[in-house]
Legacy VTK file of the C-alpha trace (Angstrom):
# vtk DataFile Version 3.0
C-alpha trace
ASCII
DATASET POLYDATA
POINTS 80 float
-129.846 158.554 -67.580
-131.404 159.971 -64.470
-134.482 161.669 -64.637
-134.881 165.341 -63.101
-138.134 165.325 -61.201
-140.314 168.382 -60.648
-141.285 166.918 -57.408
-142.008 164.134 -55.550
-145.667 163.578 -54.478
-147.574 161.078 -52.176
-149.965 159.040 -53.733
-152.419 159.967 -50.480
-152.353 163.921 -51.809
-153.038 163.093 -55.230
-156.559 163.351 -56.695
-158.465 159.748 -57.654
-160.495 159.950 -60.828
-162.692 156.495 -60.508
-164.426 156.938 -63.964
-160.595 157.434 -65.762
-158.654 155.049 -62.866
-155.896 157.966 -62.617
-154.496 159.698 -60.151
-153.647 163.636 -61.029
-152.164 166.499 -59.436
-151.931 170.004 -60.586
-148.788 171.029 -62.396
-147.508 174.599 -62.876
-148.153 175.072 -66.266
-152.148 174.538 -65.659
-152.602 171.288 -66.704
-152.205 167.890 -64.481
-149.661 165.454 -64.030
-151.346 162.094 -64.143
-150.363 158.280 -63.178
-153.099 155.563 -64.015
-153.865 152.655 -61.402
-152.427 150.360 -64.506
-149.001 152.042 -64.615
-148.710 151.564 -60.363
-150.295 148.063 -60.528
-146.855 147.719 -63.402
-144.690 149.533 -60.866
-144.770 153.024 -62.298
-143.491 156.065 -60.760
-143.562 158.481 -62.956
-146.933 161.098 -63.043
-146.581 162.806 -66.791
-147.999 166.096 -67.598
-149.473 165.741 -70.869
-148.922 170.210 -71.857
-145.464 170.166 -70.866
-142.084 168.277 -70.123
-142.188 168.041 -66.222
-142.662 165.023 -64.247
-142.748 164.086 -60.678
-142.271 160.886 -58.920
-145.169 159.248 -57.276
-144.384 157.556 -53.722
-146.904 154.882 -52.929
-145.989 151.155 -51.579
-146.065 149.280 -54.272
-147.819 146.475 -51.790
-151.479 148.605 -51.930
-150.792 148.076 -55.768
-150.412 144.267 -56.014
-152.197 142.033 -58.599
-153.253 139.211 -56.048
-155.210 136.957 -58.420
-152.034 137.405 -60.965
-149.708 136.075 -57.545
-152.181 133.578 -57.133
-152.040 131.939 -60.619
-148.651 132.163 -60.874
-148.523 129.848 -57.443
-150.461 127.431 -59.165
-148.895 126.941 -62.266
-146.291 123.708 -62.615
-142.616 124.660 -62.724
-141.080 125.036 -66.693
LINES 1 81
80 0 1 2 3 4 5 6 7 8 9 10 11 12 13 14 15 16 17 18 19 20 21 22 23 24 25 26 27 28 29 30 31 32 33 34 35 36 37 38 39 40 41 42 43 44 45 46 47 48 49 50 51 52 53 54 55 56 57 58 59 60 61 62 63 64 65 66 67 68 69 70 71 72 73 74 75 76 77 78 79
């Protein structure tokens, strides 16, 4: 199933909340469509708006949102 985005938004215009670690923008119906740093650092696209049903796809690279120290373990660890 394909999902029918409201919009598609760069990360740069969206609003950083550093207490919360989300990223909103405003949606139509008032509210905000939010994306937290955890969902990009998993690879998320998708900002939700928590009052209604729409959604818009984030663009970002998902390089600014890499877990070195995770890639850096993983190097390390002996092959299964």
């Amino acid at each position: 199933m394909t999902e029918a985005f409201y919009d598609e938004i760069e990360i740069e215009d969206m609003k950083f909340n550093e207490e919360d670690r989300i990223y909103t923008y405003p949606c139509p119906c008032g509210d905000l469509f939010q994306i937290s740093e955890e969902d990009l650092f998993d690879g998320e696209e998708i900002g939700r708006c928590p009052s209604c049903s729409l959604i818009i796809k984030v663009i970002y690279d998902p390089e600014d949102f890499a877990r070195p120290e995770e890639e850096e373990e993983e190097e390390g660890e002996p092959p299964a």
